[in-house]
C-alpha positions as CSV (number, residue, x, y, z in Angstrom):
1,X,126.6,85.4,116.4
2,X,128.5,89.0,116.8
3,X,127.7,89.8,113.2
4,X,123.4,89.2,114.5
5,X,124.4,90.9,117.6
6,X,125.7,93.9,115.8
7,X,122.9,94.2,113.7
8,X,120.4,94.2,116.4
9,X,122.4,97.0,117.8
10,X,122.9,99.2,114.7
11,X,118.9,98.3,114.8
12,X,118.5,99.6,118.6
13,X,120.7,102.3,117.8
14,X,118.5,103.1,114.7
15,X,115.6,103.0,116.2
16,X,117.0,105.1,119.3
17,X,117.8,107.8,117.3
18,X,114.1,108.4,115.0
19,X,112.5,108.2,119.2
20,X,114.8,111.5,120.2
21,X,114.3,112.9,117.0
22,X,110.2,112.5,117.4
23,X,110.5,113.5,121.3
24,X,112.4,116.7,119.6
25,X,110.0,117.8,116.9
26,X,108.6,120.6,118.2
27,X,105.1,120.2,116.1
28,X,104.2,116.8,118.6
29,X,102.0,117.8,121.3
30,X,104.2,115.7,123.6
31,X,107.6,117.7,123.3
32,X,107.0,120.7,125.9
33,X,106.3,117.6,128.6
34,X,109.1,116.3,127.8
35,X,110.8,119.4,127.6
36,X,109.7,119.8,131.4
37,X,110.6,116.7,132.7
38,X,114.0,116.5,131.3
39,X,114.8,119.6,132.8
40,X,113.3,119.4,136.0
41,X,114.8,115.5,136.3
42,X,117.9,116.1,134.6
43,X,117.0,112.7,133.1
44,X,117.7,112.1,129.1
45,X,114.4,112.5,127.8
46,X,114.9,108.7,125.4
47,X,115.9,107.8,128.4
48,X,112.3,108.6,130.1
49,X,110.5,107.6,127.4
50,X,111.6,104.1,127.6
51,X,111.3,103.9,130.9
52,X,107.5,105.5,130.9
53,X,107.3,102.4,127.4
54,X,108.3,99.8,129.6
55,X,106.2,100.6,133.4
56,X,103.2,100.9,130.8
57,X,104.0,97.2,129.2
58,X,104.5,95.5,133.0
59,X,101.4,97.3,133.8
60,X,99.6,96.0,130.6
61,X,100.7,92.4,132.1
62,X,99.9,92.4,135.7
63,X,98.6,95.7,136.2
64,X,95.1,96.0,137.6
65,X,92.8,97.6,134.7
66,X,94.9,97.3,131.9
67,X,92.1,96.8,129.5
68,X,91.5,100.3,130.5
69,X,95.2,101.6,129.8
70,X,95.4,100.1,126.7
71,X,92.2,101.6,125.3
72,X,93.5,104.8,126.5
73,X,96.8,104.1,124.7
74,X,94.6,103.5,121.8
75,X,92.1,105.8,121.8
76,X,93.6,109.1,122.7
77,X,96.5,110.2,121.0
78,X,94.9,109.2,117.4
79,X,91.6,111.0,118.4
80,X,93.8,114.4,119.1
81,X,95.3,114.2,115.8
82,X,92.0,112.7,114.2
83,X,90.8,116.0,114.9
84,X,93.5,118.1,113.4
85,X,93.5,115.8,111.1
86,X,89.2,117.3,110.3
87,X,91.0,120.6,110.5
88,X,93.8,120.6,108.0
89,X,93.0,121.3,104.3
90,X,95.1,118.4,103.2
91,X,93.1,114.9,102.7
92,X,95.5,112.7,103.1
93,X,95.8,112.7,106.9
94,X,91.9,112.4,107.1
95,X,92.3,109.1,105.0
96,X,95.3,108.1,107.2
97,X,93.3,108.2,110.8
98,X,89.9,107.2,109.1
99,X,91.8,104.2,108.4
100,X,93.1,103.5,111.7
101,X,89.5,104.0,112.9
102,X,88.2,101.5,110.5
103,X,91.1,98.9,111.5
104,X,90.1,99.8,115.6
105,X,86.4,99.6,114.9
106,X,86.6,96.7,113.6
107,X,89.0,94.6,115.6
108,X,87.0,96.2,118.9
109,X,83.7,94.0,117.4
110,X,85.8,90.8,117.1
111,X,87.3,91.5,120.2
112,X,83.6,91.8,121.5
113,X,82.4,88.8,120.2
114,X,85.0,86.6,121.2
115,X,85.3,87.8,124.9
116,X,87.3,84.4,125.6
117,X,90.7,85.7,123.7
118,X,91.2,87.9,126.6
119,X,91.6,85.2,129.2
120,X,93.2,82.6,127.3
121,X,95.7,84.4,125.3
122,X,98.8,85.3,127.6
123,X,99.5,89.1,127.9
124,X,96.5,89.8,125.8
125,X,96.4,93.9,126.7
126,X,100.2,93.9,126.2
127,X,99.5,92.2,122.9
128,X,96.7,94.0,122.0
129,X,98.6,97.8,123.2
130,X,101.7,96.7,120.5
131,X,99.1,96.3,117.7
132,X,97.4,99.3,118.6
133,X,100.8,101.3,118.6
134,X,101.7,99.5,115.0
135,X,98.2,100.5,114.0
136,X,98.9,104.0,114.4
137,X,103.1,104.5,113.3
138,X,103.5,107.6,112.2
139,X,104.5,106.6,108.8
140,X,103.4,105.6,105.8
141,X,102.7,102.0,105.6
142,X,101.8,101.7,109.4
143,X,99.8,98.7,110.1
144,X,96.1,99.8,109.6
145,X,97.6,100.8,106.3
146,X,98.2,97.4,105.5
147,X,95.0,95.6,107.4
148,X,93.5,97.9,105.3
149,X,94.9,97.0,102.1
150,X,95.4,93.4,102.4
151,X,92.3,91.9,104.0
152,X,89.7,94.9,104.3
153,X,89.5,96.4,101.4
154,X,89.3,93.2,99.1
155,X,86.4,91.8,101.4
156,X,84.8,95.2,101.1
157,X,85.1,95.2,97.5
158,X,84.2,91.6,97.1
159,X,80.8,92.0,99.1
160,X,79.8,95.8,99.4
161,X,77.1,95.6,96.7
162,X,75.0,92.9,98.2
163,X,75.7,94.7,101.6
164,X,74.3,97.7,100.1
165,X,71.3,96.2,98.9
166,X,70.7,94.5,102.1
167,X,70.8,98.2,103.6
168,X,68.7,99.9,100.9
169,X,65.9,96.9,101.4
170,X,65.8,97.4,105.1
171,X,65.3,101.4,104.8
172,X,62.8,100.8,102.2
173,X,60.7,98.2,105.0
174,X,61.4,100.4,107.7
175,X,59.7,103.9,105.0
176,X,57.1,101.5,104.9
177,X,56.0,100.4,108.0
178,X,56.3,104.1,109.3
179,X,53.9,105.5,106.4
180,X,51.4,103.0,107.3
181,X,51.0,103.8,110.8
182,X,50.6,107.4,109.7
């Protein structure tokens, strides 16, 4: 049992230390707020940053509006760097956040259609936030990385030509029916 709880520490302490090191890089937008905060509160700013983690989780459970919060959580940040991303020259970070938008568009149409999840399943937006956030790590095998790989893109590959054909039909029907009303 010590040798688990040591690991889970050396873990924590891990995982501690990449947070202060990204709350420190001075190319996130987020650093000067924290930069502010931490001097003006005198607070560590780790220290604020898991306390800001954990009033936005209680919220996410029994705050009013969370579906709202948790879109926000997952809508902002990666549309900011979506669109530095659209003005980098590099290609890879445009592959990286048109992949998370893929993996969000997607699961926001299921989500849609099965409008039940959200009052059955206990802490959905909590849930839902922690996917989000996993969706968009800022490394390289993040989890719309792996959707991606595992279960999109072998479905896509599987069934994108009849898809396509399905789409070419329909634009030819719908050239049709607007030449003949010319």
């Amino acid at each position: 049992m010590t040798a688990q709880l040591s690991q889970v520490t050396q873990w924590f302490d891990s995982y501690k230390g990449t947070v202060n090191k990204s709350l420190h890089d001075s190319a996130k937008p987020w650093t000067k707020i924290f930069d502010l905060v931490e001097q003006r509160t005198g607070v560590d700013r780790v220290k604020i940053f898991f306390g800001a983690a954990s009033f936005c989780a209680l919220y996410l459970i029994f705050g009013y509006g969370a579906q709202l919060l948790c879109n926000i959580i997952g809508v902002l940040y990666p549309a900011y760097v979506s669109i530095h991303a659209i003005e980098s020259s590099t290609k890879q970070d445009d592959t990286k956040w048109l992949t998370y938008w893929v993996t969000f568009g997607i699961f926001t149409v299921i989500e849609f259609f099965s409008h039940v999840l959200t009052h059955v399943i206990p802490f959905y937006w909590l849930l839902k936030c922690a996917f989000l956030i996993w969706c968009m790590l800022p490394m390289e095998n993040n989890g719309s990385v792996i959707i991606y790989h595992k279960l999109l893109r072998p479905y896509f590959l599987k069934h994108h030509a009849s898809v396509d054909k399905i789409i070419d039909d329909g634009m030819r029907k719908a050239g049709n029916v607007l030449n003949k009303s010319d």
